[in-house]
N, C-alpha and C positions, 0 to 999 in steps of 0.2 A: 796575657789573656784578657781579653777584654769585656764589660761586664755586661750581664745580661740583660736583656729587653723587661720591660714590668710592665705590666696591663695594671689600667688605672679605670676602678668603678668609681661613677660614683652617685650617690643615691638622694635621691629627694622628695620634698612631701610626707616627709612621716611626720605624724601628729604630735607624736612622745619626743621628737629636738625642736619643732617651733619654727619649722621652716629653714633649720640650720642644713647644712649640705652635709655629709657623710661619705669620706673617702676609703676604700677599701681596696688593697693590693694584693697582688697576686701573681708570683711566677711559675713561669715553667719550665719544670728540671727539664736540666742537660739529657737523661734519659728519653723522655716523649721527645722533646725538641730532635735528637739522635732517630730514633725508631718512625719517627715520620718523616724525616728528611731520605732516610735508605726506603721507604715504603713507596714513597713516590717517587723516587730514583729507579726502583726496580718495576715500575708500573708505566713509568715513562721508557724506560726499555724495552720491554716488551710488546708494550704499544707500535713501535718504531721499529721493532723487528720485524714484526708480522705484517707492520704494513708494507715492508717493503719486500718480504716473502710474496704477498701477493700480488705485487707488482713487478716480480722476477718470475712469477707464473704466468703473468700476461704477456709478457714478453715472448716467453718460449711458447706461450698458445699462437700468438700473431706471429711467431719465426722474425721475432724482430731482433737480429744480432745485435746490431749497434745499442740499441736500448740494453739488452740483456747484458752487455760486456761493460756499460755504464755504472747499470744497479749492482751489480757483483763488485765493481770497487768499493761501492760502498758498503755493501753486505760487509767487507771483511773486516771492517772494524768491530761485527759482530759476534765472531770469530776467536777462541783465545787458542784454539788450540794451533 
C-alpha cells in the first residue's frame, strides 16, 4: 500500500516565534480522497453521456447514417445492460 500524499502549511510573520517559520501538516483520509475521486467519476460520466446523446440526436435530425452508426459504437460503452 503505498503511503499517502501530506499537504505541507506553512506559516510566517507571527510576532509571538520572532520571525521563526511554523510547519503544520495535514492529511487527507482515505474516505474524502475515495468520495471525491467516484464524485467526479460519476460527473465525468454523465457529462460524456449526454454529450453524446446529443450528438446522436443531431444525427437522426440531419438523417446522417453514417455519423449515427459511428456515435452508437460508442454509446455502447455506456450501456451495462
Amino acid at each position: 500500500m503505498r503511503k499517502q500524499k501530506k499537504l505541507i502549511y506553512v506559516l510566517r510573520r507571527d510576532p509571538g516565534f520572532k520571525n521563526r517559520e511554523v510547519t503544520a501538516k495535514r492529511e487527507l483520509s482515505f474516505g474524502i480522497k475515495l468520495a471525491s475521486r467516484l464524485l467526479l467519476d460519476e460527473l465525468s460520466f454523465q457529462f460524456n453521456k449526454d454529450r453524446l446523446d446529443d450528438e446522436i440526436n443531431t444525427a437522426i435530425e440531419n438523417n446522417d447514417r453514417d455519423e449515427f452508426e459511428r456515435l452508437s459504437l460508442k454509446y455502447q460503452h455506456y450501456t451495462w445492460d
